[in-house]
N, C-alpha and C positions, 0 to 999 in steps of 0.2 A: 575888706576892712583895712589891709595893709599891704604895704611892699614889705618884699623881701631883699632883706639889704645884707650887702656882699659878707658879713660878719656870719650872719645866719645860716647864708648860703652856704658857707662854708661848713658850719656844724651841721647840717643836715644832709648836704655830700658826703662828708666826715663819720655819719653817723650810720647812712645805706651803707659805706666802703668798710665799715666796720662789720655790717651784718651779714653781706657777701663773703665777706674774710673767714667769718664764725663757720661759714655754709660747705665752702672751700674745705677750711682745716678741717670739720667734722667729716668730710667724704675722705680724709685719707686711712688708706689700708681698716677700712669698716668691713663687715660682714654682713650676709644678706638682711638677718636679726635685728645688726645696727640698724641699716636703714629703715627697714619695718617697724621693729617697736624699739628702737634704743636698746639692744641687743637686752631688754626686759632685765635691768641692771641701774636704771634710775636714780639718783639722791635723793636726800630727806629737800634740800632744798630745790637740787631742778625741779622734784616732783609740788610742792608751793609756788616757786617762782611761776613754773607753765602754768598751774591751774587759775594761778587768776589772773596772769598776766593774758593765758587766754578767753578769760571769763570778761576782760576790760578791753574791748575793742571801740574801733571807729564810731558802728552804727551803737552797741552799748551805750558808748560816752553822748552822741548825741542823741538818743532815745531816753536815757536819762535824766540829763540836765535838760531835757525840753519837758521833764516831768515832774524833777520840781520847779521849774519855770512855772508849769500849768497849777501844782496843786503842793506847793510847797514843801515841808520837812517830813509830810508823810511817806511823797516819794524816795527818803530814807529807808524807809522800811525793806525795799527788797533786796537792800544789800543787808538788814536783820534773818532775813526768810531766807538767803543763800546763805550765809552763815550758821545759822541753824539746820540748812539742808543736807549741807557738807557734813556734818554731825551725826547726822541722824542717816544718810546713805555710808558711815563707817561699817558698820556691820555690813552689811549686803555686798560691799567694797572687800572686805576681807572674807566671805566666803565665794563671791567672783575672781579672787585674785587666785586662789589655792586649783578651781575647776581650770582657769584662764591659764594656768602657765602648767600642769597638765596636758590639755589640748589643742594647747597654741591658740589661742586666739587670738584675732585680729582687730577685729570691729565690734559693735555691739550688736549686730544682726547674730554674728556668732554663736550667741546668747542662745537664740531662738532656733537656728540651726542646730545646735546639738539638743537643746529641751524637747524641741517639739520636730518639726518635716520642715521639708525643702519650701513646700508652698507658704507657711507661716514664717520663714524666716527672709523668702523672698519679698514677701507683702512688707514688713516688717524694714527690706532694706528699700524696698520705692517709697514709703514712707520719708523715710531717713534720708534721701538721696535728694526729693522734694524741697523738703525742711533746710536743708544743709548748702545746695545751692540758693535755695532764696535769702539764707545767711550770706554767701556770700555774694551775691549782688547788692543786697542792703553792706556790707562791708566796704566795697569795693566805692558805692556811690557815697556814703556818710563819710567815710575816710574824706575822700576825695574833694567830696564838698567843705570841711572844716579845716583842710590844709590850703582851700581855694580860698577860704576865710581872711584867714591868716596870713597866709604868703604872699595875697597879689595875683600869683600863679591863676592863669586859669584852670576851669575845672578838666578840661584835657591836659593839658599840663599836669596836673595833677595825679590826673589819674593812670597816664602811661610811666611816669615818676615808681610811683610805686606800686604797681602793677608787675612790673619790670622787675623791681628790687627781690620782691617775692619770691618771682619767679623762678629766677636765678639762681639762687639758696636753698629754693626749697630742692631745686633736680639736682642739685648738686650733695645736698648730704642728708636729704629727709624726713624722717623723724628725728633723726639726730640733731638733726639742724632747727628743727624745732622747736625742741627742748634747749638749745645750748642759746638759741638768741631770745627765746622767750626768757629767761635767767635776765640776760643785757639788758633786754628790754625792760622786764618788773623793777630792775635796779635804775632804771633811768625814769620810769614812772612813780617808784616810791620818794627818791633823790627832789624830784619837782613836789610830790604832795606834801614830802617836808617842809619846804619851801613855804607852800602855801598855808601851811597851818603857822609856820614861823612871822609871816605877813599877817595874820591875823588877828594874830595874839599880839602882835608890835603894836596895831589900830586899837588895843583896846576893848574894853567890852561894849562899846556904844554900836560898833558892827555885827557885834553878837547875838545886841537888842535888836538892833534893826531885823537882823535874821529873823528873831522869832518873832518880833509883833507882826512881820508882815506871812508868816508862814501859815495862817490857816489851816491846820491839820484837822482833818475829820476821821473820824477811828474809821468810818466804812471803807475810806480811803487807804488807810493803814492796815487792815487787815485782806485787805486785796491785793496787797502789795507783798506783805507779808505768804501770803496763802502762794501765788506765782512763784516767787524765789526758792520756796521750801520744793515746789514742785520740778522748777526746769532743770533741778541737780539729775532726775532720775531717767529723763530725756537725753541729758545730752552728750552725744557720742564720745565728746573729744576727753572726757572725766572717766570713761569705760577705759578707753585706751592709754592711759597714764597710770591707772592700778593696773591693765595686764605691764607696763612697764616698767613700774616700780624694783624697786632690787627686792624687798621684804617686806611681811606682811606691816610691820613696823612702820617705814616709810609711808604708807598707806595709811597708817592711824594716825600717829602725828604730823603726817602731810596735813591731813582735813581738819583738823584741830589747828594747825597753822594757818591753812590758807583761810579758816572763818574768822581769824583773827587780820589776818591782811584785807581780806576783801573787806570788814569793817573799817580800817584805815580808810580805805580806797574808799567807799562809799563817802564817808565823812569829808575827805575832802574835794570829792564830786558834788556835793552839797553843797557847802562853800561856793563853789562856783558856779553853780546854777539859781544862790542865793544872791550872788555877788547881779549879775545879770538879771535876777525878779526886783529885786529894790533898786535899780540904777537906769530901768528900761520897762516904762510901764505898757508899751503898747509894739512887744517888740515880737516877730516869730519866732517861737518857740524852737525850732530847727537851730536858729542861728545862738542859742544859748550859750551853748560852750564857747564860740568866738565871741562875746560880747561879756561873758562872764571872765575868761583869762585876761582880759584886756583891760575889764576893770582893776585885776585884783594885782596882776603884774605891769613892776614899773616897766617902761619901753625897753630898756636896757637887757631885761630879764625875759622878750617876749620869743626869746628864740629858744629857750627854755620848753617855752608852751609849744613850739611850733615840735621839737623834737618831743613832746610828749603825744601831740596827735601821731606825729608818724608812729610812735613806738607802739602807739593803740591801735591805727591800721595794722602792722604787721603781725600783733602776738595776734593776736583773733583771726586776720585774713589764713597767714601759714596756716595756723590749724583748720579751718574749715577747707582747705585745699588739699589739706592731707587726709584729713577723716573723707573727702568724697573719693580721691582716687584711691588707697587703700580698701574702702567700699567698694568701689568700681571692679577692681583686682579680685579679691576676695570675695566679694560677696555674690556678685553674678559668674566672671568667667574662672575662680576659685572651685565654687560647688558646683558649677554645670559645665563646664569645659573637659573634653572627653583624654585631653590629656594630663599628664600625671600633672597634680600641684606639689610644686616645691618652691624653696625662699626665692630661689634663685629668677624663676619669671614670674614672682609676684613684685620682685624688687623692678624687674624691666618694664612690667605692666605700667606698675603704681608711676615709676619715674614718665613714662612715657603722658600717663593722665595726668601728671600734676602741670603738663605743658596744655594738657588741651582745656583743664580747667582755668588754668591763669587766661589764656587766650579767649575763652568764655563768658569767664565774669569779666575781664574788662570789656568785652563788645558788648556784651548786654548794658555793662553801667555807661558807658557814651550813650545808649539810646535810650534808655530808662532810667530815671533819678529823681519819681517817689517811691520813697520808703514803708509809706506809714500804711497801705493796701498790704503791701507785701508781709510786713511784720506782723498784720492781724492773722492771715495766713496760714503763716510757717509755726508762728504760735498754739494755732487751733487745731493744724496739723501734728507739730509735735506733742503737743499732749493727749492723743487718741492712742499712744503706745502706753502711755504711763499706767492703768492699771493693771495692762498685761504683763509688764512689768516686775511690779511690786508684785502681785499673783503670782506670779512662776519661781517665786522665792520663799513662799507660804506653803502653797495649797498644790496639790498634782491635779493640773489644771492640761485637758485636753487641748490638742491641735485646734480640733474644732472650735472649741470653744476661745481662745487667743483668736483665734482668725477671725470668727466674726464679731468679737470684740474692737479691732483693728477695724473692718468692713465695716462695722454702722459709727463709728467714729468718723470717716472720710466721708461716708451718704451723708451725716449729719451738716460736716463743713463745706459741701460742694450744696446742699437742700439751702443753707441760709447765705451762702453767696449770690444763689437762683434769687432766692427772695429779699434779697438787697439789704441784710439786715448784719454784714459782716461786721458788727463793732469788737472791740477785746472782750469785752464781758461777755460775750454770745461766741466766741473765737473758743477760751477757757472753758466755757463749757462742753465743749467735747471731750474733756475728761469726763464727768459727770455721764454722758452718753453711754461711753466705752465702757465705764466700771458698771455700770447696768446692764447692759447687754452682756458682759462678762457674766456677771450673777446668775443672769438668767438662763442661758447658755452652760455654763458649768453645771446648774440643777440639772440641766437637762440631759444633757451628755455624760451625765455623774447615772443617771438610774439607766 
């Protein structure tokens, strides 16, 4: 859609050379801790800033604003249902944080590791390992593609760009480094949606209009969108390990009270821009929303603005899904079954060493691979076959067995309807529905 011209170039050099810097200074004189979980020591705001600065990534942004491109202001809604989820996961968050920094935990497989046995906690982290690299390839390629958008860059350009940047930061300070440029990053993502709200409100309420006359919201719409966001809070990993790394239970409650008040920001003015693109592009690919949506809304002058807003959304999302895999990786498999002693110390070697073999992963797969929208039915239908085991192991004293083949017929369900060709998102989600049944039934059963 554009070049990239030397003023830009410069602020987005400017801006990777910054987050290297971040990655650099957080690896000095840290401990095993810091790199792991941020020596579980957190702010009120690192712990905000990550959470939704990791919740707003590449594929995110263009998954969304191709969603309300498709079906208008209802696709608001899931940034209502993640707001509301954050909410309503506060409780659950503050009795995992009190077990969590007790037992050290690392991941959310941890979870099922100490509740239940090694074989439900293992099932539990192939799961989660699944789901989390098909995040990051959908990351890797969505980033990649909407800065090839933008920039001119092509999409290898792009994608060894910041691929690269990631990379670098993340072996170099960690979790550490995750949290402190995830902070940079939210601050240069809220900075832009000022902006755009500030542009909008300049234009008047006749853009407003236009918004909604053309937005068609159907409640079945809205309440599926709604029901998703409420749900993926309790799925996903990288929200598990920011309450084990919170400094206090505190931080923790008004973390999540904050960040549903930012991610409503952020949502609103991801709408905007996916509005700006349905009323100015009647016959346009949905993928390509967010480029055509910034482009409308930002004068030229201001489009490097946008461009350092994709990169910022590539990074806060990719880091963390690179970090919850090889942390995973470390911990989850050669942590519990490796016949030598675990300590911080070769979990810190492990983890560093997988956060290279992952960056080098997702970028080979995303050069070869770059549809998205298979993969996200997916990872989606996958990660929600943990969520009533979940929410159950926080209720009810709920058997190994019965978690595990709750987990078990959730994956036969999603691997039975990919057979029969019928993977849509609404047939994806319903493998939670699957799992909380076979739970039910299972638990009667293992209960007498």
């Amino acid at each position: 859609m554009g070049t990239l011209s030397t003023g830009n170039l410069i602020m987005l050099i400017t801006y990777a050379l910054i987050c290297v810097g971040i990655g650099l200074w957080s690896s000095r004189r840290q401990k095993e801790e810091d790199y792991l979980i941020a020596g579980r020591n957190m702010s009120l705001y690192g712990f905000m800033a990550s959470v939704v600065a990791s919740y707003i990534g590449g594929a995110a942004i263009v998954a969304y604003t191709a969603f309300v491109y498709q079906f208008g202001l209802a696709a608001m809604m899931v940034f209502v249902g993640t707001a509301i989820g954050f909410l309503v996961f506060i409780p659950y968050a503050l009795k995992l944080r009190k077990i969590s920094y007790e037992k050290k935990f690392y991941t959310l497989s941890d979870w099922f590791y100490f509740n239940y046995d090694k074989k439900t906690g293992l099932l539990s982290a192939l799961i989660l390992f699944v789901v989390y690299f098909g995040m990051l390839l959908n990351q890797f390629i969505a980033g990649s593609s909407i800065l090839h958008s933008i920039s001119g860059w092509s999409y290898e350009t792009a994608l060894i760009f910041s691929s690269l940047i990631i990379t670098i930061y993340l072996m170099a300070g960690g979790f550490r480094s995750v949290i402190k440029t995830d902070m940079f990053q939210y601050f240069v993502l809220l900075v832009l949606f000022i902006l755009i709200g500030y542009l909008l409100m300049h234009e008047g309420e006749s853009r407003a209009v236009d918004f909604y006359q053309k937005s068609n919201m159907k409640f079945s719409d809205a309440v599926s969108f709604i029901f998703f966001g409420v749900f993926i809070i309790f799925q996903s990993a990288e929200y598990w390990q920011r309450v084990y790394a919170a400094k206090n239970k505190k931080v923790i409650k008004q973390g999540f009270i904050g960040s549903s008040v930012l991610v409503l920001i952020t949502g609103l003015a991801l709408t905007f821009i996916g509005m700006a693109a349905r009323t100015g592009n009647a016959d346009l690919d949905a993928n390509h929303a967010i480029a055509y949506g910034l482009s409308d809304m930002l004068p030229t002058p201001m489009l490097g603005f946008g461009l350092i807003l994709i990169f910022a959304a590539i990074m806060s999302s990719a880091d963390t899904i690179i970090f919850v895999l090889a942390s995973s990786l470390a911990e989850d498999y050669f942590g519990h079954f490796s016949k030598k002693e675990k300590t911080p110390k070769r979990l810190m070697k492990q983890t560093r060493i997988f956060i290279l073999l992952f960056g080098i992963g997702g970028f080979a797969l995303a050069w070869f691979f770059r549809d998205i929208i298979e993969v996200l039915k997916f990872i989606t239908g996958l990660g929600f076959t943990i969520i009533p085991g979940i929410i159950g192991s926080f209720h009810w004293k709920i058997s190994s067995r019965a978690i595990f083949i709750s987990f078990l017929s959730g994956l036969i369900y999603i691997f039975v309807i990919i057979l029969l060709g019928v993977l849509r998102i609404e047939a994806a989600v319903a493998s939670i529905l699957v799992a909380a049944i076979a739970l039910t039934i299972a638990h009667q059963f293992t209960k007498k």
